[in-house]
N, C-alpha and C positions, 0 to 999 in steps of 0.2 A: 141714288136712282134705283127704280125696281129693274129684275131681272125683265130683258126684252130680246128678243131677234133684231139682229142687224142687218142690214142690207150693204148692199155697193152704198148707195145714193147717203144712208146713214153715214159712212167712214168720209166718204166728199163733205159731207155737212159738217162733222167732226173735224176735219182737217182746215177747212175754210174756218171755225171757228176758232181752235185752236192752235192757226198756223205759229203764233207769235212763242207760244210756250214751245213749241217742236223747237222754232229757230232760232231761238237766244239762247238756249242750254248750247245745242248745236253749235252753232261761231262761238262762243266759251269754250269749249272745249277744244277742239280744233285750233281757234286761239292760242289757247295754252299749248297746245301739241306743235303748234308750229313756232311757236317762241321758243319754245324746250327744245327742239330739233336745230333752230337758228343758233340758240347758247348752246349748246357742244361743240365742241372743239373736236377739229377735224383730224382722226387717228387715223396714219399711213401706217401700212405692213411693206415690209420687203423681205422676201423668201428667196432661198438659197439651197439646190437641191445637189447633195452630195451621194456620190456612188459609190459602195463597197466593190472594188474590184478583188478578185481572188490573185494569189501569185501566179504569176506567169510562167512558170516551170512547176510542173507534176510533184505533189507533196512526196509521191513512190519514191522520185528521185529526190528532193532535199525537202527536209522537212523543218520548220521553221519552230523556234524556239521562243514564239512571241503565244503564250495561252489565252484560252480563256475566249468566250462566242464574241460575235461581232455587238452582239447589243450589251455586254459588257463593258466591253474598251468602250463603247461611244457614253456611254453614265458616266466612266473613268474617266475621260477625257472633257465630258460636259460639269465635272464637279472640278475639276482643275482648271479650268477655264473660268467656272464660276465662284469664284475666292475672292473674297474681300478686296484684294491687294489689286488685280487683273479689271474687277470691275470699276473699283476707282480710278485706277489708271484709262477707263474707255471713259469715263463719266467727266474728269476734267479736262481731255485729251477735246473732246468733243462737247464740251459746256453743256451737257446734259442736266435737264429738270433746274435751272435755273431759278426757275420760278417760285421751286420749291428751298433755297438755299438756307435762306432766313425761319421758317418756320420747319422745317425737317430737321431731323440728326440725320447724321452721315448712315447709320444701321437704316433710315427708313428708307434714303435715297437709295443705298446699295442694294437695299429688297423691291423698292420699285423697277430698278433698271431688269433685277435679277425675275422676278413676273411679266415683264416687257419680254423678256426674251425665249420663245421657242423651242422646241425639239419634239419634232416629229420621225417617228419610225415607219420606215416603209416595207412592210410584209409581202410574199407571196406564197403562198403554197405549194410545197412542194414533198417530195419523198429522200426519207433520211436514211443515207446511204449505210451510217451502221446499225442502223433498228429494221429498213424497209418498211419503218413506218409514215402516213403523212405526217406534216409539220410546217407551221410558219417559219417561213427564213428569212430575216434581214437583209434586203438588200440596195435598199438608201435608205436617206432621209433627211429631211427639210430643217433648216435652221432660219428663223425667221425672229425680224422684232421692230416694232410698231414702236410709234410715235408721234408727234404733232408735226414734223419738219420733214417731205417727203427725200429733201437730201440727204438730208441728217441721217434718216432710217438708212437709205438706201449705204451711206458711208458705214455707219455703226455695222451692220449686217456684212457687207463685205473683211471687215475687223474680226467681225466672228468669225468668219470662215476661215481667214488667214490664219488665226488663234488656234482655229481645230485644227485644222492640216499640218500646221508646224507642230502641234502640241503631239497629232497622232506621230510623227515622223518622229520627233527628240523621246517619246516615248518607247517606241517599236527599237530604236535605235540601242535605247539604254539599257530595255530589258535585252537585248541581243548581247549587247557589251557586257551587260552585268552577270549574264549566266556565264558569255566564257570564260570571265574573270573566273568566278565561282568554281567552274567545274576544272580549270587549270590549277586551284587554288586547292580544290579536293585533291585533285590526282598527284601535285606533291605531297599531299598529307597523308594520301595512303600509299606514296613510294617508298617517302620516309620511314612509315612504318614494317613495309614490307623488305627493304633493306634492314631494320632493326632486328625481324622476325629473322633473316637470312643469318645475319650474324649469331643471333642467339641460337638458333638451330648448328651453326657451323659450331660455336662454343660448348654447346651441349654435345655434340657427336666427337668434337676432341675430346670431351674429358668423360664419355662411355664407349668407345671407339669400339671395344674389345665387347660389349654388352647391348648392341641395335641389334633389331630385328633382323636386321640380312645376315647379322652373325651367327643367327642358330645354328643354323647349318654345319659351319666350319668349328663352331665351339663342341657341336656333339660328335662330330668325329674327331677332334682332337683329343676332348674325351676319352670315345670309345679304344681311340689309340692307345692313351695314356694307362686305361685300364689294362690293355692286350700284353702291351709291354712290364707292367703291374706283375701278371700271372706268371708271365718268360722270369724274369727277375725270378719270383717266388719259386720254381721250376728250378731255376739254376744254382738257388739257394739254399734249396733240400737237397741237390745230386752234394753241392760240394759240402753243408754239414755232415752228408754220410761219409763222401771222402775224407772229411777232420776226424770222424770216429776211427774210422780205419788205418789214418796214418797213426794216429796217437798211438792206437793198441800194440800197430807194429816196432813203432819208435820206442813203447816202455819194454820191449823183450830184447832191443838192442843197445849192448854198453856203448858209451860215447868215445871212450878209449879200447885199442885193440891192448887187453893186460891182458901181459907175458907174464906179471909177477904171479899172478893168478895162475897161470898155467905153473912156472917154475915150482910155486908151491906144493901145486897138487903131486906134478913130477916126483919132487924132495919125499911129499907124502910114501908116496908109493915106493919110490929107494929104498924111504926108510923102513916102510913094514917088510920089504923082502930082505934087507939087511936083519930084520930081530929075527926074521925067520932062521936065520944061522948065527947071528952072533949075538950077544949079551952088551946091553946097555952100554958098556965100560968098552966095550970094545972100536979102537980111535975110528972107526968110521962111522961107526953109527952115532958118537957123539961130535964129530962134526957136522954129519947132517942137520943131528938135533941142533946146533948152533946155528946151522946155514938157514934152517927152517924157523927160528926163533928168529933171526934177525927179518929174513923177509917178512915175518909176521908185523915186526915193528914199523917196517918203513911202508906197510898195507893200513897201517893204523895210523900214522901219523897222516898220511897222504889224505885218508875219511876225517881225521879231524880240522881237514885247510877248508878255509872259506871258497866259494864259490870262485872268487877272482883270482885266487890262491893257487887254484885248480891248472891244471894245465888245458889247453884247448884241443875240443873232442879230434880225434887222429881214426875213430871207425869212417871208415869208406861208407859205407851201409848207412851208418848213424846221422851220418852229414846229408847224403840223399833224403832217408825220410823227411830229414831236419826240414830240407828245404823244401821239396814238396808241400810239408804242412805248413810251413810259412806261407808260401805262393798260396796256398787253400783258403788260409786265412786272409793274407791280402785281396784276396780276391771276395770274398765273403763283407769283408768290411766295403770295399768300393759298391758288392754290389746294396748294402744296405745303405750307403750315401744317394747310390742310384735312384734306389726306392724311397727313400726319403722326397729325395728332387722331386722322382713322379707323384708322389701324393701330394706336396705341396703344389703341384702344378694340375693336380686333378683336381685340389678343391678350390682353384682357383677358378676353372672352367666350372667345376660344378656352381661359384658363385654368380659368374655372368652368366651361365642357365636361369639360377634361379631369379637374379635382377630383371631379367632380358622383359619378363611379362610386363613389370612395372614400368620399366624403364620405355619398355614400347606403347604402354599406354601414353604416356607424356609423352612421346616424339611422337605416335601420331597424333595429337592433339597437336602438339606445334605442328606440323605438317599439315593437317587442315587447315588451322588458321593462316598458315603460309598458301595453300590454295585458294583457298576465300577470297584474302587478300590480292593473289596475284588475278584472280578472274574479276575481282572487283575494280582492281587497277587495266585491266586491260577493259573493258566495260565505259573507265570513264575517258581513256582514252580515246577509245569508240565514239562517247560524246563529246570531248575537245572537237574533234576533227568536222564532226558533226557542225556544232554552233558554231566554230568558224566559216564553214561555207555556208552556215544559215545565217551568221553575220554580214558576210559577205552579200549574200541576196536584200540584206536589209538595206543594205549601203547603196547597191546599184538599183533600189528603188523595185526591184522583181518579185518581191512578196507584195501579202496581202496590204491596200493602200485605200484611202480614200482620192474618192475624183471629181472635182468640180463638173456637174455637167450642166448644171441650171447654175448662172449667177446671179447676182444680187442685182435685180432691176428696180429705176427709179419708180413707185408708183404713182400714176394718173390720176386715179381719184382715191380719193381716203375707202379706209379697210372700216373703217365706222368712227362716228354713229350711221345709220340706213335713217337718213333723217326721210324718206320717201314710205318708209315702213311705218318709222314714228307718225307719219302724217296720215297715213292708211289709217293705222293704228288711232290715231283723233279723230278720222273720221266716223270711224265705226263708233267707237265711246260715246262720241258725240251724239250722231242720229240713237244711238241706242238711251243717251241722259233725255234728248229732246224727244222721242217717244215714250220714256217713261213720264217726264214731265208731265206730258201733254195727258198722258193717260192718267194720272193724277188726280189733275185738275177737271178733267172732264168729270173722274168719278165722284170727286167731293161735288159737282159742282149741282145743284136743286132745281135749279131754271130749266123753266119750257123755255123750247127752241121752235116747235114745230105745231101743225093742228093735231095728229094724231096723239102727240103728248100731252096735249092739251083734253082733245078728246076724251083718253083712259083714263085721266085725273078726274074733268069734270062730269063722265056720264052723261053729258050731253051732244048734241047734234053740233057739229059747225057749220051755219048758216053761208060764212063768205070767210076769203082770204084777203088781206090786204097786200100786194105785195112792194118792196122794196121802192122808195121815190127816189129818182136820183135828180139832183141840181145841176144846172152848169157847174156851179162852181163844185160839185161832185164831182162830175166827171172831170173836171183840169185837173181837180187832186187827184186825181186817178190816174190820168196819165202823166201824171210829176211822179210818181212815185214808181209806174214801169219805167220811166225813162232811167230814174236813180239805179231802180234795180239791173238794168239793161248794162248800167255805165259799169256798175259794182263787180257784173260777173265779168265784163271785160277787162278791167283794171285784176281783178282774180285770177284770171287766164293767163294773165301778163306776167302777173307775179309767180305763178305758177311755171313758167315757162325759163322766168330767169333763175328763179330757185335751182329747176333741173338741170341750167346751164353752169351757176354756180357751181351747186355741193354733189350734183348724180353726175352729167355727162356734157362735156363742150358739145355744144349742138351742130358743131360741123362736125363732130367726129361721128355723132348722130347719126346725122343727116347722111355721110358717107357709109353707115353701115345699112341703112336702111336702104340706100340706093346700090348696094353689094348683092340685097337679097332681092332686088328688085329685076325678075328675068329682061333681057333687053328684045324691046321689039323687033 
């Protein structure tokens, strides 16, 4: 057909002519949308809304030993619930997916139940009390799971909930148990070792006892003492060598015997020279001398040639004094060199634990650190023993952080989908949308005059007369058999439509009760 303008009266001509191609695509499709809506199978939801309640007592005062944010434990707790093992046990617990026995594996059932079922988190906005900045916070969320049987769902779903609640509690409970375990478990290990370090410290200080740090002190005056008395010694060891020089010189100018014979001789001597002085050799007195003096000579000489022992024992007064004087000199010289000897071996003994001391104090304070470490590390986890037991404790009487049933699992009324009312929308529209293109189609392929002005631009010619439309009786009966058909059609469709809604959307008395809820009363 040439391009033309159309009018109203054109699209009414159009549509009368092509009503049958608008309205068989149309009920075809539709058709199919309402059988397709009919064969689905009716999926129920049943939802279950759980509350994160925080602990009931100030974390200031007991702070609880269970980590880690709320939307963590709840993954934790939905992947422990969701295990192979927990899902087969709901699945033949409750004959679930039956349908599918014979032609599923067990892997495909347990992933169908496992996509059946839900986890919804419930945020709000709020300000984060260690940043002060905004932030979404956790504070439910919904566990929900669909299915074809609205008891079944509604059972299975309450199952779940059961599952989490006991799964959060034997959790919260075990990480509580398991840290005190742990940290009573540290704190003997690091008691053990801090008694280990005590000992070894006690062992090391016995066997340097004389060489720790605090002994500086007393090692450098004992020392300086040792030196003091060094000098006194040395001091009293020059007065009395001088005194040794002094006695000896006096002791070798004194004889050890008082000798008379010594004198007697000299006596003799002397007699005898004033005897020659008057008398002659021959004369008997001067040659008794000479004999008396020759004999003492002899028994002076024999007496020098006796040994020492031989000797007779010193009889000078004088000679015996020195004697013993320089004995005492000398005894006392020898003590005081044994003295000195003591003190020096006893100076470099202190001079050794001086020089140890630095060495020795590096290691003992090293072990003394690590014995402080230890003991603050040990008093530290005692700190958290006492701790996780009263956070233990808080877990046990249920006063820490918990989930809370506040929504339970209701049975649902009508199915969660299909929206077989959407699918039929959804047909309708397709529908009129296949049967208007249809129709437009066929209009455009289609070459036939319909009218005289079509007629007209075609043949350049005048149209003289119009014939219009003859009808017959038996026209008009078929005419009105056929509104009566269509009359019956849309009623029998009104019907259907009516029980459809009652079936699969809404009991039409619960309808009809909500309709007359929002109906004000006169």
């Amino acid at each position: 057909m040439d391009e033309q303008n159309f009018e109203i009266s054109d699209f009414v001509d159009i549509l009368k002519r092509r009503k049958w191609a608008l309205i068989l695509p149309t009920i075809l499709v539709v058709g199919v949308a309402c059988i397709v809506a009919l064969l689905l199978p009716s999926i129920y939801k049943s939802t279950a809304t759980i509350l994160i309640e925080e602990q009931d007592i100030p974390a200031d005062f007991v702070m609880t030993t269970v980590t880690g944010y709320a939307e963590q434990r709840i993954q934790t707790t939905q992947q422990r619930i969701m295990s192979s093992n927990k899902l087969m046990d709901i699945i033949q617990r409750f004959d679930l997916y039956s349908e599918y026995q014979d032609r599923w594996s067990t892997d495909e059932i347990i992933e169908k139940l496992s996509n059946d079922i839900q986890l919804e988190l419930i945020s709000v906005d709020t300000i984060d009390r260690r940043t002060g900045r905004p932030t979404a916070a956790t504070i439910a969320f919904t566990l929900s799971y669909e299915g074809k049987n609205a008891a079944t769902v509604q059972r299975v779903t309450d199952t779940l909930v059961s599952l989490f609640l006991s799964e959060n509690l034997q959790v919260r409970q075990r990480q509580t148990t398991e840290t005190t375990e742990f940290l009573e478990d540290e704190s003997q290990r690091v008691r053990a070792k801090l008694d280990a370090l005590e000992k070894k410290i006690s062992a090391f200080k016995e066997q340097h006892i004389n060489s720790l740090p605090e002994m500086m002190q007393v090692n450098l005056r004992a020392l300086d003492n040792y030196e003091n008395s060094n000098e006194r010694i040395n001091e009293q060891m020059r007065m009395l060598k001088e005194r040794e020089g002094y006695l000896q010189t006096q002791l070798a100018s004194i004889p050890e015997t008082e000798n008379t014979e010594k004198d007697r001789l000299r006596i003799l001597e002397l007699e005898l020279v004033d005897l020659k002085t008057r008398f002659t050799d021959d004369y008997p007195d001067v040659r008794k001398m000479q004999r008396e003096i020759a004999e003492l000579k002899k028994r002076m000489a024999n007496k020098a040639a006796m040994s020492d022992e031989q000797r007779e024992t010193p009889d000078n007064t004088a000679f015996i004094t020195l004697a013993a004087q320089l004995s005492s000199t000398r005894a006392e010289i020898k003590s005081l060199n044994q003295q000195k000897s003591d003190l020096m071996a006893k100076a470099e003994e202190y001079r050794m634990r001086i020089e140890n001391t630095p060495k020795i104090e590096q290691d003992y304070n090293a072990m003394l650190l690590d014995r402080n470490n230890t003991q603050a590390k040990y008093e530290d986890l005692l700190q958290k023993v006492m701790e996780a037991k009263v956070a233990m404790g808080l877990e046990k009487e249920h006063k820490g952080e918990r989930f809370t049933l506040i929504d339970p699992a209701r049975r649902p009324e009508k199915p969660y989908k299909p929206n077989r009312l959407a699918i039929v929308l959804v047909g309708i529209i397709l529908g009129g949308g296949a049967g208007i293109g249809f129709a437009a189609l066929r209009e455009f392929f289609d070459q036939a005059i319909h009218n005289s002005e079509q007629l007209a631009k075609v043949s350049s010619l005048p149209i003289l007369v119009t014939v219009p439309d003859i009808l017959t009786p038996a026209d008009r009966k078929k005419r009105r058999a056929k509104q009566m058909a269509w009359s019956l059609a849309m009623v029998v469709g009104l019907i259907a439509c009516v029980f459809a809604f009652h079936v699969w959307v809404m009991d039409l008395n619960i309808f009809w009760a909500k309709v007359m809820r929002k109906i004000p009363p006169m």
